[in-house]
C-alpha positions in Angstrom: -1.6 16.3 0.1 -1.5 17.5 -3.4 -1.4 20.3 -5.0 -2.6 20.2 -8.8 0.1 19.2 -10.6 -0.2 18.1 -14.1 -1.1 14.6 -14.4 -0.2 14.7 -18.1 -3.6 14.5 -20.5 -5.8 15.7 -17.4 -5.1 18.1 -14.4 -6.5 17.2 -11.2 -9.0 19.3 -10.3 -9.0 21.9 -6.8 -9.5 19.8 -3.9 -11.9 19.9 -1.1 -10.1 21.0 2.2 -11.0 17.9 5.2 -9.2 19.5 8.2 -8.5 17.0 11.0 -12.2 17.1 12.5 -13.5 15.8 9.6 -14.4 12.1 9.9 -13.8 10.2 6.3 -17.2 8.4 6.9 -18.5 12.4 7.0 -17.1 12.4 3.0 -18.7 8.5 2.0 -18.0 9.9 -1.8 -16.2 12.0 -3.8 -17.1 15.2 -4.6 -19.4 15.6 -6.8 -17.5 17.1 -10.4 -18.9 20.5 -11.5 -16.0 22.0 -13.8 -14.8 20.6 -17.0 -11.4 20.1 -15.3 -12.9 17.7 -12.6 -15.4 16.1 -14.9 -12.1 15.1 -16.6 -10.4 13.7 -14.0 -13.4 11.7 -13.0 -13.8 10.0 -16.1 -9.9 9.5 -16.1 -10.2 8.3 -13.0 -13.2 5.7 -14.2 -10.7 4.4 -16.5 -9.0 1.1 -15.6 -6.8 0.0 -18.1 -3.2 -0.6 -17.3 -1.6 2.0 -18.8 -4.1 4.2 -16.9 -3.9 2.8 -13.9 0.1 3.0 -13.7 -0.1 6.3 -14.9 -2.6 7.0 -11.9 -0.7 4.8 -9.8 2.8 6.7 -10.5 0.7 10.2 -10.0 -0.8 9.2 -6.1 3.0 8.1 -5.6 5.1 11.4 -6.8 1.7 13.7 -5.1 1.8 11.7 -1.9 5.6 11.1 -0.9 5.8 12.2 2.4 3.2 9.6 3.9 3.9 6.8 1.6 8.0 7.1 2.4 6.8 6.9 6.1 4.7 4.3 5.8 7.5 2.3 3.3 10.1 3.1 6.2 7.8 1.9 8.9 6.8 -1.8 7.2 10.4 -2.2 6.2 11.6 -1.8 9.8 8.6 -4.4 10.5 9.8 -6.7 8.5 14.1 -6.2 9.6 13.7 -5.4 12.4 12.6 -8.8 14.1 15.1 -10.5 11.5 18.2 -8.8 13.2 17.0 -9.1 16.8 15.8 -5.7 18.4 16.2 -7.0 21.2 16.1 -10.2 20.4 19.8 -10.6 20.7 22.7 -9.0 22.3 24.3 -7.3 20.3 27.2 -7.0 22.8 27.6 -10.7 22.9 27.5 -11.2 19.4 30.3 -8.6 18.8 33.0 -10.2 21.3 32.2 -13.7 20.6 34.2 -15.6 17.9 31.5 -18.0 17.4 28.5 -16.7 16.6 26.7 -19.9 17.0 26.5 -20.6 20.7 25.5 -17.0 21.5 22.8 -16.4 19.2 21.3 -20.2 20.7 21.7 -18.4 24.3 20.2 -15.0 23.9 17.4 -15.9 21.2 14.1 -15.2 23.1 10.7 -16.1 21.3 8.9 -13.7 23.3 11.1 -11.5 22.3 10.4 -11.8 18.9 6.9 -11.9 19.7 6.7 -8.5 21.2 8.5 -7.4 18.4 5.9 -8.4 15.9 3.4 -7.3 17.6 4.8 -3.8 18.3 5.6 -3.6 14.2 2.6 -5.0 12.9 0.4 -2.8 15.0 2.5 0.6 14.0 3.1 -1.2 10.4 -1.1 -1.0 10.2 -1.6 2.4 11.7 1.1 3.4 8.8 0.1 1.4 6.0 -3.7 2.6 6.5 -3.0 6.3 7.1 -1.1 6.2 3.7 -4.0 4.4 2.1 -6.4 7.1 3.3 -4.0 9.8 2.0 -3.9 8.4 -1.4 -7.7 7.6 -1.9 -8.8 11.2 -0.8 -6.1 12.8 -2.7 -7.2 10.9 -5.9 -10.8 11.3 -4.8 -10.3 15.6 -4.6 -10.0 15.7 -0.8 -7.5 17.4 0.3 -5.9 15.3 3.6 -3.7 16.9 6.4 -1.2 14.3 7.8 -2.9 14.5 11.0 -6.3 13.4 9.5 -4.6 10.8 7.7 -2.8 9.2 10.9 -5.9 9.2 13.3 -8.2 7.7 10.5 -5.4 5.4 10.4 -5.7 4.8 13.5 -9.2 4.2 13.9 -9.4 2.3 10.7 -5.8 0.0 12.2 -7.6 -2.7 14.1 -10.0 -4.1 11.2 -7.6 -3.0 8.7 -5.1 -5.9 10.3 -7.4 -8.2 11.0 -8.5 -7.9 6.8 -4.8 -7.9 6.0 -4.1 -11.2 8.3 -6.8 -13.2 6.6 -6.0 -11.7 2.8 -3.0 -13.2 4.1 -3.7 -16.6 4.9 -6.1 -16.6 1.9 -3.4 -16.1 -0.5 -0.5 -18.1 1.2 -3.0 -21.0 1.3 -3.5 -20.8 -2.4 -0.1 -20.3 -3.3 1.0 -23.4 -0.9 -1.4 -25.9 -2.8 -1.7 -25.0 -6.6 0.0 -21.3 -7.2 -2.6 -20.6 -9.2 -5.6 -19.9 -6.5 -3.3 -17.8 -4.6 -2.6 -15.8 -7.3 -6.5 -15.2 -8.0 -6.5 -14.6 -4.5 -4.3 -12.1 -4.3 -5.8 -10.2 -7.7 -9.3 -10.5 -6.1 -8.5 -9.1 -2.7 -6.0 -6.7 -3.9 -8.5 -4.0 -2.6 -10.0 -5.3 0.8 -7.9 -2.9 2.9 -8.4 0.0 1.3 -12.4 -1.1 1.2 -11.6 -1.8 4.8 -9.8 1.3 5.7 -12.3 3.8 3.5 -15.6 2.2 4.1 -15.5 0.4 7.2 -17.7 -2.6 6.5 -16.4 -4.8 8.2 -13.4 -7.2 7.5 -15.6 -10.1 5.9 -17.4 -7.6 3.8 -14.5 -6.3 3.0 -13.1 -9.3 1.3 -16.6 -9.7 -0.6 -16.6 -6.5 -2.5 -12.6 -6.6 -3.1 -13.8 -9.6 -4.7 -16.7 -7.7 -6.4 -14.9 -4.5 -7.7 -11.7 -6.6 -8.8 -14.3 -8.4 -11.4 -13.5 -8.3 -14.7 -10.2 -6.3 -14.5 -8.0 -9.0 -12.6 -5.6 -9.0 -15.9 -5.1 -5.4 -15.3 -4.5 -5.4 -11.8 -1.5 -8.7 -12.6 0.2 -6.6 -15.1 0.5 -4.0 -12.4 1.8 -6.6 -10.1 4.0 -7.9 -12.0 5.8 -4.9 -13.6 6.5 -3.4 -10.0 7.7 -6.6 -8.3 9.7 -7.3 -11.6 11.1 -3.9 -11.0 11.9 -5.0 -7.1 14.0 -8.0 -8.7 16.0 -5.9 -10.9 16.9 -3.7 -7.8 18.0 -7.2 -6.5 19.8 -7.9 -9.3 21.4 -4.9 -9.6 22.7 -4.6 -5.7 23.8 -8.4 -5.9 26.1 -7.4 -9.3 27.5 -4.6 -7.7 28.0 -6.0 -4.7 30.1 -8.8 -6.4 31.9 -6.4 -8.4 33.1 -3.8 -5.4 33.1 -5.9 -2.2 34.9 -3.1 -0.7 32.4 -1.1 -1.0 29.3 -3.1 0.5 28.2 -0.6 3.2 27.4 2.2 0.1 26.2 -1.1 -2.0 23.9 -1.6 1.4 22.5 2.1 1.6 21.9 2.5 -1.8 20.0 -1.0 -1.9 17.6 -0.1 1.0 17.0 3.7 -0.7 16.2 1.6 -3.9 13.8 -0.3 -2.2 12.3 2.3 -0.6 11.5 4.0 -3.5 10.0 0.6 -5.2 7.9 0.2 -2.4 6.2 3.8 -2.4 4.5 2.9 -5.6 4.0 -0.5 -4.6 2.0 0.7 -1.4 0.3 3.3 -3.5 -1.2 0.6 -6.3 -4.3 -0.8 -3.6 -5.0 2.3 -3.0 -5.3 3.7 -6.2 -6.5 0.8 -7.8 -9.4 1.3 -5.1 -10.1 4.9 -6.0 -10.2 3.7 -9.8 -12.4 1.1 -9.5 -14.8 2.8 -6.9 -15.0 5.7 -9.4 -15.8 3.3 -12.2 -18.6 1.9 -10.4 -20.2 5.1 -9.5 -19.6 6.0 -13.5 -21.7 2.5 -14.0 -24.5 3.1 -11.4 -25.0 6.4 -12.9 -25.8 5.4 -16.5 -27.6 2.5 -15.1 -29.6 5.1 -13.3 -29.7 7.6 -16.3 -31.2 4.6 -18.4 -33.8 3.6 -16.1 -34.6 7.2 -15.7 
């Protein structure tokens, strides 16, 4: 996926080629630096502060655009889709009737809907996690064909979902009774389905070392949370002023809102993702001057 652009302070080193018979359990770590320039990057990449990690974040976004525009396109279609009724409406029907009311009452189907969830959650996983894999191995110096990326996304989609249903629940739960647990939920777990995805331990386990990496830099990992969905609102904002301002011009308003999102989203899918490949790389910066001191 990349290609060694300048990163700014430190240039990401050559990359390991993983063709698509490589398995990503075959690669467990990164690769271990032997040149200045990748001894850099792996001590940048160690380095979890927030400017850092939006830097890093910004960098996996701009050197990973194709899969992370796919996957954005993909979950947004999850989410509209079922919203506007494919095919849980007809469309026909709607269009000819004056009231909208009556018809939308006789052609809503549940199990409609339902198939429709399904169908977009399960391609929505299978997107989300091939983006994540192309991402952490790009960070990581593994260079990641699209096809790779899609079948580990693929094998990776079933657990992956599952871990993304009960971060989920986790966090809505928190949010629904004080706010504040399901804040610290979501800071804490922020990493389970990359864990999930790269590591395959299981969807409880998962959870358990999200929980464990995430320690000590949960402040970091909110102001990255906050600055990119503050950044979603002021798309919001925006469309919602000009939209007000031109209504004659609502379908561009439209178009240009859902490109804008778009491109808040690629970042915003990229952040677990790096914020996994960061923290991994700090810990195996830990565990190796733990293991130099003992020695």
């Amino acid at each position: 996926m990349g290609n060694g652009n300048d990163t700014g302070t430190v240039r990401m080193p050559p990359e390991t080629e993983m063709s698509s018979s490589d398995t990503l359990n075959s690669h467990p770590v990164p690769p271990v630096p032997s040149s200045p320039e990748q001894q850099g990057w792996a001590q940048r990449l160690a380095d979890v502060s927030f400017g850092n990690a939006l830097s890093i974040t910004l960098i996996a976004t701009r050197r990973n655009l194709a899969p992370l525009f796919l996957a954005s396109l993909i979950i947004w279609l999850c989410l509209v889709l079922p919203v506007i009724g494919l095919p849980v409406l007809d469309f026909a029907a709607l269009l000819a009737a004056q009231d909208l009311l009556p018809v939308i009452k006789a052609t809503f189907s549940f199990r409609n809907l339902l198939i429709d969830l399904i169908v977009m959650m399960v391609v929505g996983s299978v997107a989300f996690a091939a983006a994540i894999v192309a991402v952490v191995r790009d960070l990581q110096g593994y260079r990641v064909g699209i096809r790779t990326a899609i079948r580990e996304g693929l094998a990776a989609a079933p657990s992956s979902a599952g871990a993304g249903l009960l971060v989920t629940a986790i966090v809505l739960s928190g949010l629904l009774l004080l706010v504040i647990p399901g804040v610290i939920g979501l800071l804490g777990l922020v990493v389970a389905l990359p864990v999930c995805i790269i590591e395959r331990p299981g969807i409880g386990r998962s959870l358990s070392r999200s929980w464990a990496l995430t320690r000590g830099r949960r402040l970091t990992i909110l102001g990255l949370v906050v600055l990119l969905n503050v950044a979603g609102s002021v798309v919001d904002q925006i469309h919602g002023a000009l939209a007000a301002a031109a209504p004659g011009l609502a379908t561009a308003w439209t178009i240009l809102y859902a490109v804008s999102l778009l491109a808040i989203q690629m970042p915003i899918l990229a952040m677990p993702a790096s914020l996994y490949a960061m923290l991994a790389a700090a810990e195996a910066r830990r565990d190796a001057g733990a293991s130099a001191v003992i020695g």
